[in-house]
C-alpha positions as CSV (number, residue, x, y, z in Angstrom):
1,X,0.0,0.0,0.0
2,X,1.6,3.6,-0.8
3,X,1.2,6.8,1.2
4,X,-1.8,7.5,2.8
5,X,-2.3,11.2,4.7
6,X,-5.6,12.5,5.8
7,X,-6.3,16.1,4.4
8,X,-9.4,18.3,5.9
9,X,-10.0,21.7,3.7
10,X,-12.5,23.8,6.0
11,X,-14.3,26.6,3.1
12,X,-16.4,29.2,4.9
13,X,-19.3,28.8,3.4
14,X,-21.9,26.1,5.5
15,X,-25.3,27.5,4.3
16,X,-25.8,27.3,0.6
17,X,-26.0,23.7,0.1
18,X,-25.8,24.3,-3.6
19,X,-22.6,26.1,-3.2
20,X,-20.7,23.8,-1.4
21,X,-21.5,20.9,-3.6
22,X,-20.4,23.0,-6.6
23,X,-17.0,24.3,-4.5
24,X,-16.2,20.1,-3.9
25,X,-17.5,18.6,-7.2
26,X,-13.6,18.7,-8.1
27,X,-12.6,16.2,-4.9
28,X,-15.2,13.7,-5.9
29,X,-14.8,9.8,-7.8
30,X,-11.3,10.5,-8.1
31,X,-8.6,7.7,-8.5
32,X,-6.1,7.8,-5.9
33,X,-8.1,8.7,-3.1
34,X,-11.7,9.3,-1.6
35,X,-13.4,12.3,-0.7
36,X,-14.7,11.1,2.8
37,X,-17.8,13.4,4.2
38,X,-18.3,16.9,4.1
39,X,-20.0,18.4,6.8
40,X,-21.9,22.0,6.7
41,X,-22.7,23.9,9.9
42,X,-24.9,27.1,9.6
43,X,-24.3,28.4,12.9
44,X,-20.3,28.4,12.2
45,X,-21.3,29.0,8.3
46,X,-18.2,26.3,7.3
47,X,-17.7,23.2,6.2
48,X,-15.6,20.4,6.9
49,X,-14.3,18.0,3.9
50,X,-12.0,15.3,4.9
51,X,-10.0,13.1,2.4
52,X,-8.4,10.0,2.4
53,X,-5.7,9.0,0.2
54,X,-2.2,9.4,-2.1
55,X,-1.4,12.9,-1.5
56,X,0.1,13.3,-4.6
57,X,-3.0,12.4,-6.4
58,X,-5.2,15.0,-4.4
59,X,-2.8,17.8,-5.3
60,X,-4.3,19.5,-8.8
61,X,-7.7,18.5,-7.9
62,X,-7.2,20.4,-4.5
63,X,-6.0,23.3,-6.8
64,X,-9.3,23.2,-8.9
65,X,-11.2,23.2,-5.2
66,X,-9.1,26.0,-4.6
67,X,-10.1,27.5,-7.3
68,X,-13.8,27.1,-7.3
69,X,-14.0,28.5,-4.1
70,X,-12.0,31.7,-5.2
71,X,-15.0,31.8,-7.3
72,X,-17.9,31.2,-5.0
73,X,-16.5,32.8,-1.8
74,X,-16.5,36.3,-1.0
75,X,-15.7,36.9,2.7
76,X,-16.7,40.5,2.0
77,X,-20.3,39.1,2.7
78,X,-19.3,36.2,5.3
79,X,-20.4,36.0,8.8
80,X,-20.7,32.7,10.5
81,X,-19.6,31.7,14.7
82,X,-16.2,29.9,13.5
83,X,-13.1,32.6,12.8
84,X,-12.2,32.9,9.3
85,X,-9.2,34.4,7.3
86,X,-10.2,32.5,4.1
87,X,-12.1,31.1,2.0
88,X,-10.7,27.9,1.9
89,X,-10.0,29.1,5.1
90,X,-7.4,25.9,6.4
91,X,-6.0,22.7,4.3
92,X,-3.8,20.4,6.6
93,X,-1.8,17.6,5.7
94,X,-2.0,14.3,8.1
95,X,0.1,11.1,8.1
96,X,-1.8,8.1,8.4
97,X,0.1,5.3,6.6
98,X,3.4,4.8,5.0
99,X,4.7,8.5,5.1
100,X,6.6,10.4,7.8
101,X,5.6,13.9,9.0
102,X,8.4,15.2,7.1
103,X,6.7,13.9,3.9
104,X,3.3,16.0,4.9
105,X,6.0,19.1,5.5
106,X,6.7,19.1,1.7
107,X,3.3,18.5,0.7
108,X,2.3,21.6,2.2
109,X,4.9,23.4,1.0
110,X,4.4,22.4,-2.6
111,X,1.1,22.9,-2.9
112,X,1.1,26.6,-0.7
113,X,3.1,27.5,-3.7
114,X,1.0,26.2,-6.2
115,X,-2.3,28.2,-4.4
116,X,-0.1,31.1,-4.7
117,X,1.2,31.0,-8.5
118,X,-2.0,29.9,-9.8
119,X,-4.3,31.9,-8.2
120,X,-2.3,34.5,-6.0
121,X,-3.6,34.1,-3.0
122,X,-1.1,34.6,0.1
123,X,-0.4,31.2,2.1
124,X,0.8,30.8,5.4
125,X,2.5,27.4,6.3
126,X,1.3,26.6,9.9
127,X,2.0,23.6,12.5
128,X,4.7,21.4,12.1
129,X,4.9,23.5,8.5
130,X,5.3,26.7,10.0
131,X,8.3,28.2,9.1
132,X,8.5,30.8,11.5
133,X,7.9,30.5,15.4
134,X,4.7,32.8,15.6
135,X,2.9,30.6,13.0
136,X,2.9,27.0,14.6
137,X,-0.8,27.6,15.9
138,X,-3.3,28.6,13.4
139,X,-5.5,30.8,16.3
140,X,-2.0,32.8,16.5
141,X,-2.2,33.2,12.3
142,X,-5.9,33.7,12.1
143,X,-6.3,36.4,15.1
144,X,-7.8,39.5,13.3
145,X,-9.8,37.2,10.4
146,X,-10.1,38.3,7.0
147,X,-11.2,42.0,8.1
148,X,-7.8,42.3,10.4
149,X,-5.4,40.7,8.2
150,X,-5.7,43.5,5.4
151,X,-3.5,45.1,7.7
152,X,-1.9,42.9,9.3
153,X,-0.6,41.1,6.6
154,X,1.8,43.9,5.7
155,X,3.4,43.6,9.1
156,X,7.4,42.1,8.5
157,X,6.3,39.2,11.0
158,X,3.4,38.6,9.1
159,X,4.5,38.5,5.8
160,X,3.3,35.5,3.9
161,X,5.4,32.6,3.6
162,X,3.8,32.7,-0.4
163,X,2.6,35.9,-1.9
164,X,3.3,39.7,-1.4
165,X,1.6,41.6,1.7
166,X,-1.7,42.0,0.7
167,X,-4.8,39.8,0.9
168,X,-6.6,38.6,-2.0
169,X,-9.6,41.1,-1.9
170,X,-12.0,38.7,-1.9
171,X,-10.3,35.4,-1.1
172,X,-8.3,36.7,1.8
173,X,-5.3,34.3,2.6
174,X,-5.0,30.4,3.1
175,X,-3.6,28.7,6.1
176,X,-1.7,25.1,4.7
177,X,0.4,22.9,7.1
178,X,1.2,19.7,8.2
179,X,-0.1,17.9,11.8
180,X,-0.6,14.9,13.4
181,X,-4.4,13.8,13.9
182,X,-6.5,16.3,16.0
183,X,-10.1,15.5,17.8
184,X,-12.1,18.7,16.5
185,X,-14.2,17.9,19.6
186,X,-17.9,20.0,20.1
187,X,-19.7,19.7,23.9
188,X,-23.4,20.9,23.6
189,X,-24.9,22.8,26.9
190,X,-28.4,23.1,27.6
191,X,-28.6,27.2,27.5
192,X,-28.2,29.9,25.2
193,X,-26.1,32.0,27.4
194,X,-23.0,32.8,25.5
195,X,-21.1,34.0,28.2
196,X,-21.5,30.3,30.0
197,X,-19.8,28.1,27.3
198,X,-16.9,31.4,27.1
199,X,-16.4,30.6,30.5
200,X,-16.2,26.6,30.3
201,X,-14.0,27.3,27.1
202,X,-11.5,28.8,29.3
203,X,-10.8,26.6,32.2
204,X,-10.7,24.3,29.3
205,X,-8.2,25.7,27.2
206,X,-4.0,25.7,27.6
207,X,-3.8,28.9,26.7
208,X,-5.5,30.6,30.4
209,X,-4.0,27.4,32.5
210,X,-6.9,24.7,31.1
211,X,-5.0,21.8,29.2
212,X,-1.5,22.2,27.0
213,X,-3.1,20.8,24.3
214,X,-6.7,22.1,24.2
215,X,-8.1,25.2,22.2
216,X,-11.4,26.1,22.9
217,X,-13.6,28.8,22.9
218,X,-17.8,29.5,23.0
219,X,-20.5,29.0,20.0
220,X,-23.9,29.6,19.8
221,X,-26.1,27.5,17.5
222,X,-29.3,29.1,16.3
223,X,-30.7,26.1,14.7
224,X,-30.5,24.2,18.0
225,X,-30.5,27.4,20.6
226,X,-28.2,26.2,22.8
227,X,-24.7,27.1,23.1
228,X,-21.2,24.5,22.9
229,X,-17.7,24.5,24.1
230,X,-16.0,23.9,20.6
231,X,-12.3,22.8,20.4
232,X,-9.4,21.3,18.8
233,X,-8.0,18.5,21.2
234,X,-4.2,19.0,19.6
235,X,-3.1,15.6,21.6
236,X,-5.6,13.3,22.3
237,X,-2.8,11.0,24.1
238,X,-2.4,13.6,26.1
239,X,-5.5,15.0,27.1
240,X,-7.8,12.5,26.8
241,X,-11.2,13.3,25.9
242,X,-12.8,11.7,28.8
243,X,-11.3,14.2,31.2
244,X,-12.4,16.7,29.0
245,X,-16.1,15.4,28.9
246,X,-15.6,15.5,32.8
247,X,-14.4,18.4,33.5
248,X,-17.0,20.3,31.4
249,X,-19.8,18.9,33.4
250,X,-17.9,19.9,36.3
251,X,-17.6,23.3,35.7
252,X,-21.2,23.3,34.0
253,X,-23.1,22.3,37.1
254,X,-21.8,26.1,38.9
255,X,-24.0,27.6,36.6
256,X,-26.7,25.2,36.9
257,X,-26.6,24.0,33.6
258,X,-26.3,20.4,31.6
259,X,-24.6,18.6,29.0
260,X,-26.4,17.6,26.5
261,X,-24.5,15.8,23.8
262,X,-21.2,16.1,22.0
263,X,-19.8,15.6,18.7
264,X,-16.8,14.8,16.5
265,X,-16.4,17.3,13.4
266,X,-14.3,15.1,11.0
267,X,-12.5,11.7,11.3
268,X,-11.4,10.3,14.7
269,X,-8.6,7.8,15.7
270,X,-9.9,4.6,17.4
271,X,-7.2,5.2,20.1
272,X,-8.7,8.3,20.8
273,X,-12.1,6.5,22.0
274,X,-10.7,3.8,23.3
275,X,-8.9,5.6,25.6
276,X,-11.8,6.7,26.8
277,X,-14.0,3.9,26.6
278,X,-11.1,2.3,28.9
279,X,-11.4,4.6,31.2
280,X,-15.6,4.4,31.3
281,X,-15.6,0.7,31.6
282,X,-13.0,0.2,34.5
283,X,-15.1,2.8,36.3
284,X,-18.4,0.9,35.9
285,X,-16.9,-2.5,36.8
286,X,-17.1,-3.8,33.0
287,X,-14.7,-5.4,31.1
288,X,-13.0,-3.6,28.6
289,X,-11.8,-5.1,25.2
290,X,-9.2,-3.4,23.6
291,X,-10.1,-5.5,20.1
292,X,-13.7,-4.5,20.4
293,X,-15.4,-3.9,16.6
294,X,-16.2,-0.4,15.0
295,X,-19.5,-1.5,15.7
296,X,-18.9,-1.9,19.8
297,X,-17.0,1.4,19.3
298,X,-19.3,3.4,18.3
299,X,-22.3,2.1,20.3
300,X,-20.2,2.8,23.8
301,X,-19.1,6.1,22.7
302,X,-22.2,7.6,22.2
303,X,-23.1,5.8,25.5
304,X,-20.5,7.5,27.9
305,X,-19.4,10.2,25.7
306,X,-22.9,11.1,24.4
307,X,-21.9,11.7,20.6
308,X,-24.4,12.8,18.5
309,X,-24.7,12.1,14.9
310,X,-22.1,9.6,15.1
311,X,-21.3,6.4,13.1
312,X,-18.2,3.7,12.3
313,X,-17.3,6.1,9.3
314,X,-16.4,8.7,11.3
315,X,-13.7,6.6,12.6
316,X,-10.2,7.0,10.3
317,X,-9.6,3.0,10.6
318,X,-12.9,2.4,8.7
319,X,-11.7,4.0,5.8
320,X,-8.7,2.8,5.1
């Protein structure tokens, strides 16, 4: 079996349905490897496309993507809950099989100057692609959004790594980079008070003293009028998402409010849940089975963990 990396565009646009099926048509029934899911949220106004496959093979038909959404996207006339700099607002490179992080490094690099000579939009290499200090986490890249980075971008520290120091005027600039598997990890809360999940977010996060390898912040979701804790868990070995779960109904009951659910934006390790499920079972006397099936998987996690809208394909070893 060759190479095999996970790659997850996020495009800010999650409401026009139509849109978004134009913006991926590219990805689709291609040989080489498998456009996954894509998954819209109105509230943030973004979606999520994950892909599975031969990196080299997703590389031109990532440009066309690109290109499309140069097209479609004017963050001009974006508003959404989820900060944006972009229209394809984040394009990562993940090893999964047969290729070594310093593989998913040149990936990035190759195709952040192919966005930029096709289609002159500025590119920032971020994570284990960053090329500067200051651009390893993409919150650090991103703070401002599109509005801010017209002028931040012609800052010398924030000078693109591709393209000249000025945003693409309707486009705005790209964030592509290499990193291991992340949980993008979503804990729904039984109010609408904004100020609640903010609050959560931040015991939660490593940034104000929560956990090194957590981001989070607050979300509201019209749709469902209830607020979440939304987050990228950047180590799931490290912080395990069970402790996460916890900790959030902890701090939730001081303001005398409940979990409701959670989800999983994207693909998931099985280690990741296991971990937890580990953890779950030993507590409740059960045994746990390290070889469990998908199927035993799935059904558990969405017992303890209360995942919501979950199935086996949202699990990375089911689609390889």
């Amino acid at each position: 079996m060759g190479q095999i990396v996970q790659c997850v565009p996020n495009i800010s646009e999650g409401k026009d349905i139509d849109k978004i099926k134009r913006i991926i048509e590219p990805l689709q029934h291609k040989t080489g490897f498998k456009l996954i899911s894509y998954e819209p949220d109105q509230d943030y106004n973004r979606t999520v496309i994950t892909l599975i496959g031969d990196p080299e093979a997703m590389i031109n038909p990532l440009l066309e993507f690109y290109e499309i959404a140069l097209n479609e996207i004017d963050l001009n006339h974006h508003k959404g809950e989820h900060p944006r700099m972009g229209a394809v607002d984040v394009c990562p490179f993940i090893p999964i099989q047969n290729i070594t992080m310093d593989d998913c490094i040149s990936y990035a690099k190759k195709f952040g100057e192919l966005v930029f000579k096709k289609l002159n939009i500025p590119v920032f290499l971020y994570a284990m692609a960053a090329q500067k200090p200051n651009r390893t986490l993409l919150p650090d890249i991103r703070k401002g959004e599109f509005e801010g980075m017209k002028e931040k971008i012609k800052e010398d520290e924030w000078y693109p790594d591709f393209g000249h120091a000025e945003i693409h005027p309707t486009f705005g600039v790209a964030a592509i980079g290499a990193r291991m598997p992340l949980v993008a990890y979503n804990i729904d809360l039984n109010t609408d008070n904004e100020k609640t999940a903010r609050q959560i977010a931040k015991y939660l996060r490593g940034s104000s003293g929560g956990f090194q390898y957590v981001q989070a912040g607050p979300a509201y979701l019209k749709e469902k009028n209830h607020v979440q804790v939304t987050m990228n868990i950047l180590d799931y070995e490290k912080n395990a998402m069970y402790r996460i779960f916890e900790l959030v109904k902890i701090e939730a009951k001081r303001f005398n409010v409940e979990v409701l659910s959670s989800e999983v934006v994207g693909l998931i390790p099985k280690e990741a849940l296991l971990d937890s499920l580990k953890y779950y079972q030993k507590a409740n006397h059960e045994t746990f089975d390290k070889n469990m099936t998908l199927e035993e998987v799935v059904t558990l996690s969405i017992q303890y963990l209360k995942l919501r809208d979950f199935d086996m394909h949202k699990i990375i070893e089911a689609n390889l």
